[in-house]
ChimeraX commands (.cxc) that place a marker at each C-alpha (Angstrom):
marker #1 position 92.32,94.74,101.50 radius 0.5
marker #1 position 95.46,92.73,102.06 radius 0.5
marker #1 position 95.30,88.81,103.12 radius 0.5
marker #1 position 98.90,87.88,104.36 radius 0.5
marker #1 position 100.18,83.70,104.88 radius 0.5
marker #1 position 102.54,83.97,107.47 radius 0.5
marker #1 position 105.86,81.79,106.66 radius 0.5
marker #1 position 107.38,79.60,108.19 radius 0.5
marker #1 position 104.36,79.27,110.78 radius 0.5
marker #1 position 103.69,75.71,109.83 radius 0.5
marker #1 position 107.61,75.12,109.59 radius 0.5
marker #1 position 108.23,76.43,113.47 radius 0.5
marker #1 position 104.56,74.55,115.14 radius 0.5
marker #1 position 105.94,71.32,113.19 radius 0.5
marker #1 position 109.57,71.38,114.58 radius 0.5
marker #1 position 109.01,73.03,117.91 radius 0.5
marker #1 position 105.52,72.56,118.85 radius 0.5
marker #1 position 102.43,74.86,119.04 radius 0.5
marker #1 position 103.67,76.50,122.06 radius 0.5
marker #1 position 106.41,78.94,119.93 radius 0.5
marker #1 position 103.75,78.67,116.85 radius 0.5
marker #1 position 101.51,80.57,119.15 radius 0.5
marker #1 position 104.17,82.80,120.19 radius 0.5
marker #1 position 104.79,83.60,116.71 radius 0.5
marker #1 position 101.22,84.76,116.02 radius 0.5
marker #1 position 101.24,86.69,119.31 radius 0.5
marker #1 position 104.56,89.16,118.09 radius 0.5
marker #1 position 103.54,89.00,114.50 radius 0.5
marker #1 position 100.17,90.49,115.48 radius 0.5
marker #1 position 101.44,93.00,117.91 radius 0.5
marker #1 position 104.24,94.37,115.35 radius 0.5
marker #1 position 101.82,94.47,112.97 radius 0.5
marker #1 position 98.88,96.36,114.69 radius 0.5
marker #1 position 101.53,98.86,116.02 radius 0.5
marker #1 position 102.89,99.38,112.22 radius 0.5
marker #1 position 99.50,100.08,110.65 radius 0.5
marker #1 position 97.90,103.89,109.96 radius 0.5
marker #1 position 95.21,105.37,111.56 radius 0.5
marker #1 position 91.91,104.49,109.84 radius 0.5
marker #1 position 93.94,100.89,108.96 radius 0.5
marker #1 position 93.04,97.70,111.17 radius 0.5
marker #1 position 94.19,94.40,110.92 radius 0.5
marker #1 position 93.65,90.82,112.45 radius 0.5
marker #1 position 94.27,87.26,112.45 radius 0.5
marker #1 position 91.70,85.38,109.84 radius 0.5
marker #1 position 92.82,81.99,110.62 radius 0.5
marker #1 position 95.65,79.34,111.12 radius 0.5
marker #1 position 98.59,81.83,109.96 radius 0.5
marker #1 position 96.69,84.53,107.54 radius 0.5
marker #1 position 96.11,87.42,108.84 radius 0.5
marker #1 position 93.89,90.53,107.27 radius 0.5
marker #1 position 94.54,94.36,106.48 radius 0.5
marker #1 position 91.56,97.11,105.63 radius 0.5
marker #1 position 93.23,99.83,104.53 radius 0.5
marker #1 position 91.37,103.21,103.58 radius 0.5
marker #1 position 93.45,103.99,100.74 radius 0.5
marker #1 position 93.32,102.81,97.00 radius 0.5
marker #1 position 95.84,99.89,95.39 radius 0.5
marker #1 position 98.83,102.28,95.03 radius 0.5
marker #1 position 98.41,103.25,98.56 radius 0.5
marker #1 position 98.24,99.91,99.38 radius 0.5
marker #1 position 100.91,98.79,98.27 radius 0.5
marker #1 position 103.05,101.08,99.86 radius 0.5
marker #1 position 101.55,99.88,103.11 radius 0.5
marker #1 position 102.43,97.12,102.17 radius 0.5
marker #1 position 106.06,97.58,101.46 radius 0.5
marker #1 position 106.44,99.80,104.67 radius 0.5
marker #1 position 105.03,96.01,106.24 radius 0.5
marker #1 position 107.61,94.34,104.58 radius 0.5
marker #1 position 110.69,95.97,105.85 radius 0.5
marker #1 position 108.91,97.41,109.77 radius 0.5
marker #1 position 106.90,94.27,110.22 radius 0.5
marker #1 position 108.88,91.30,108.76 radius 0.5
marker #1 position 111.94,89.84,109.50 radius 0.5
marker #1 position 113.80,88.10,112.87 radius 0.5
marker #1 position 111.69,86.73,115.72 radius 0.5
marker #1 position 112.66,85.71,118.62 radius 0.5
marker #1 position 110.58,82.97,120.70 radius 0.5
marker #1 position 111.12,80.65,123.51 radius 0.5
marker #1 position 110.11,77.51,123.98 radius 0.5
marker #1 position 112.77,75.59,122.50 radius 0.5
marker #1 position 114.17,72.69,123.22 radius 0.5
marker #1 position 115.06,73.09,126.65 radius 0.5
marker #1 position 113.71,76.44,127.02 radius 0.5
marker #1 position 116.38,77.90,123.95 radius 0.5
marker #1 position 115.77,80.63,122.23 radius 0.5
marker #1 position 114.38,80.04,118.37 radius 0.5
marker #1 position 115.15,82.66,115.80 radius 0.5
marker #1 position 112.84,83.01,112.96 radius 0.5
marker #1 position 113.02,84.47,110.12 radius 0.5
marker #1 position 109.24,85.90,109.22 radius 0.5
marker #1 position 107.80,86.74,106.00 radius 0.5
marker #1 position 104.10,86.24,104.16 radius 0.5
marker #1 position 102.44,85.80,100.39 radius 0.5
marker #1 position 100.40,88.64,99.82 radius 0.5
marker #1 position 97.64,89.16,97.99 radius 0.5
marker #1 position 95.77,92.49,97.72 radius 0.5
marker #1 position 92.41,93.88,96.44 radius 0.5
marker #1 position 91.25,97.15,96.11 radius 0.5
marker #1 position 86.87,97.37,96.27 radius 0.5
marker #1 position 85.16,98.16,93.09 radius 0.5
marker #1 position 81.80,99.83,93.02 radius 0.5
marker #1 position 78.59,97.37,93.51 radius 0.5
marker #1 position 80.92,95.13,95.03 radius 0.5
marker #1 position 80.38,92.96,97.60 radius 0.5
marker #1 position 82.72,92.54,100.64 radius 0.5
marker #1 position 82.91,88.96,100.58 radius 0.5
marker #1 position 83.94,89.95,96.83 radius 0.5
marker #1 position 86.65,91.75,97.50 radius 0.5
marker #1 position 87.66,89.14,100.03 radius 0.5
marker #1 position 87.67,86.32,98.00 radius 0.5
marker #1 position 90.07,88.79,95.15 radius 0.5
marker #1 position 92.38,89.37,97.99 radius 0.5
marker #1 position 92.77,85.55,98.97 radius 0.5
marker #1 position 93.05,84.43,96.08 radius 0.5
marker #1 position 95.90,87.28,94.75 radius 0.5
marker #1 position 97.76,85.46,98.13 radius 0.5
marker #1 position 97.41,81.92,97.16 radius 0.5
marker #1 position 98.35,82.94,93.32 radius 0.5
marker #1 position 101.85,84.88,95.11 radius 0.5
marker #1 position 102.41,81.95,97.64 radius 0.5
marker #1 position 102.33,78.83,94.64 radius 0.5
marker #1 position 104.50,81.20,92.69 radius 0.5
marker #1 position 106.87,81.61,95.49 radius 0.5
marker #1 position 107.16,77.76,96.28 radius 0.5
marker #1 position 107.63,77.41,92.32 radius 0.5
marker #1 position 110.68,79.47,92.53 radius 0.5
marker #1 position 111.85,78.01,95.84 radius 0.5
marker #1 position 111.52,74.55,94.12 radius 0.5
marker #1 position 113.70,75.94,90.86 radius 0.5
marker #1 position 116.92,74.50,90.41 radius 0.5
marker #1 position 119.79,76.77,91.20 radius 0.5
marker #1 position 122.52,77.59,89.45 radius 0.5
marker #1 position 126.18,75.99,90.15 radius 0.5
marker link #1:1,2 radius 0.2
marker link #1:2,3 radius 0.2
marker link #1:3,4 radius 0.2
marker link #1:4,5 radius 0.2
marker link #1:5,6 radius 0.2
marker link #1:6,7 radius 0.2
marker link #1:7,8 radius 0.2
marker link #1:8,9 radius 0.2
marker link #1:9,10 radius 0.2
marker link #1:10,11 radius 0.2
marker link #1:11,12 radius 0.2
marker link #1:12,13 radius 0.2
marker link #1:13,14 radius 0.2
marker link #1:14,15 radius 0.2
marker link #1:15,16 radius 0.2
marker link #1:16,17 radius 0.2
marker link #1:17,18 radius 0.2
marker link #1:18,19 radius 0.2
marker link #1:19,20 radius 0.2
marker link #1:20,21 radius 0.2
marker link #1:21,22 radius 0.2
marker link #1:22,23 radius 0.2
marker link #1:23,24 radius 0.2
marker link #1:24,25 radius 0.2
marker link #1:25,26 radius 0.2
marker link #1:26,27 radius 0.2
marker link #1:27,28 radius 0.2
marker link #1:28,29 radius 0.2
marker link #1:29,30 radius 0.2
marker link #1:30,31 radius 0.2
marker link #1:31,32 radius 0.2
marker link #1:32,33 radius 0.2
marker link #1:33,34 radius 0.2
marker link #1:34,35 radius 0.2
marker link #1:35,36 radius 0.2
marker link #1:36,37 radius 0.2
marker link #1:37,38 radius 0.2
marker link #1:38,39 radius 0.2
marker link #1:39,40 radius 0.2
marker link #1:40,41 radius 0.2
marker link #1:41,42 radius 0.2
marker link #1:42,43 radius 0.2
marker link #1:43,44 radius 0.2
marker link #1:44,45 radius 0.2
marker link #1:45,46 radius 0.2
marker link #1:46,47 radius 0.2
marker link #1:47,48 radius 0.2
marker link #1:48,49 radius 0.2
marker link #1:49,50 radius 0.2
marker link #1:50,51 radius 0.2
marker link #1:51,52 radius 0.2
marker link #1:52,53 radius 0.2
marker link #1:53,54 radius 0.2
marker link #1:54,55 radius 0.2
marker link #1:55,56 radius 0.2
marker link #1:56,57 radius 0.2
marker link #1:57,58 radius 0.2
marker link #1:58,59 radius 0.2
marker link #1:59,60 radius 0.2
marker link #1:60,61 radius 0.2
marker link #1:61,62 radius 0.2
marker link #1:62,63 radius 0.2
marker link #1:63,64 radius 0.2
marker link #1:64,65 radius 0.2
marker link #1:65,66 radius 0.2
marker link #1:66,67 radius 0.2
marker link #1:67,68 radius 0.2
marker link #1:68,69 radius 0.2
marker link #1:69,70 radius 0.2
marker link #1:70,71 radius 0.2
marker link #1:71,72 radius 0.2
marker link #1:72,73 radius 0.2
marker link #1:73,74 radius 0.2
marker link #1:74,75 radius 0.2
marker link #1:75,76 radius 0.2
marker link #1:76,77 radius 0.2
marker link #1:77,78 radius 0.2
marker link #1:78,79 radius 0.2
marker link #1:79,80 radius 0.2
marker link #1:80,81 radius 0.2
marker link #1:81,82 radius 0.2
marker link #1:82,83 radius 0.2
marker link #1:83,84 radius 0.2
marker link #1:84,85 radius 0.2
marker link #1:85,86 radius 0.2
marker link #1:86,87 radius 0.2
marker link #1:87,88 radius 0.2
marker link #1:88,89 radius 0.2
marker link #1:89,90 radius 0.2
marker link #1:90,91 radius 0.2
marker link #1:91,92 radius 0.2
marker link #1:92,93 radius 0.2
marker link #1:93,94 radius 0.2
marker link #1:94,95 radius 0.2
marker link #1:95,96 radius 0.2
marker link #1:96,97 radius 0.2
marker link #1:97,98 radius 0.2
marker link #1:98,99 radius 0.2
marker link #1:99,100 radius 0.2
marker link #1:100,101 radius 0.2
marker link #1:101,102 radius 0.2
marker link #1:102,103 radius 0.2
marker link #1:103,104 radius 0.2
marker link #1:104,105 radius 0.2
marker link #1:105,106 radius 0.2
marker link #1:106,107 radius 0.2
marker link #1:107,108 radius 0.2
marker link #1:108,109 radius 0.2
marker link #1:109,110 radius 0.2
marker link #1:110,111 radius 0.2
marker link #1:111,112 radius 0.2
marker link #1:112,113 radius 0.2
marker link #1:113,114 radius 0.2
marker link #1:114,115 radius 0.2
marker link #1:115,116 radius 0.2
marker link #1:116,117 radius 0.2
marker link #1:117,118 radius 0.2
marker link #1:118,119 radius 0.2
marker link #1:119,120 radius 0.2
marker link #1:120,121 radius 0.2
marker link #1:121,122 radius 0.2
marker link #1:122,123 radius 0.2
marker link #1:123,124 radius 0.2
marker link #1:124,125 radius 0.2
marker link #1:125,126 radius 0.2
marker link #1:126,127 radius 0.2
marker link #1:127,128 radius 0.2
marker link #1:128,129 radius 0.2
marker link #1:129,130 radius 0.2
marker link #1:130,131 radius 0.2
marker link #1:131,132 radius 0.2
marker link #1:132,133 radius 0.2
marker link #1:133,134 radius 0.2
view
């Protein structure tokens, strides 16, 4: 199981409104259902996470994963500009991913997964918030 926090979601509904926020979540979802195995499924949990089942273990996850990262992420294009322009975003997510041990519960394995994403999103604001060298 993969749990994936969309960025800059909050970034584009702040700036533009919820109109191109929603059109975000719309192509997000559709490039990522149309990227994902057979026997795989994925959805929208909430706000900007989204989920991945995969029927494979951790390793094989994680090459899912990285297949996501260069098919699924990346430029977006939405309208609803200012003035009906065109908005290019640049798409990527904190991910956090969890492979089921025996006796365990779903909500479990859930709850690993979410919080692998929120442990990979606070280190990626930590480095974003790093000074950088002259």
């Amino acid at each position: 199981m993969a749990f994936l926090d969309l960025n800059p979601f909050k970034q584009v509904n702040d700036k533009y409104g919820h109109k191109p926020g929603d059109e975000l979540l719309k192509q997000f979802a559709t490039e990522l259902r149309l990227n994902m195995r057979p026997g795989d499924s994925a959805g929208r949990w909430s706000g900007d996470e989204f989920v991945m089942v995969m029927e494979c273990d951790l390793a094989g996850a994680t090459v899912v994963i990285d297949r996501m990262r260069k098919w699924v992420f990346g430029q977006y294009t939405l309208c609803g500009g200012q003035d009906g322009q065109k908005l290019r975003v640049r798409v990527d997510a904190a991910i956090g991913i969890a492979e089921w041990k025996l006796g365990e519960t779903a909500m479990d394995t859930t709850a690993r997964a979410d919080e692998a994403m929120y442990v990979q999103k606070k280190a990626c604001k930590l480095a974003e918030a790093a000074p950088q060298p002259a």
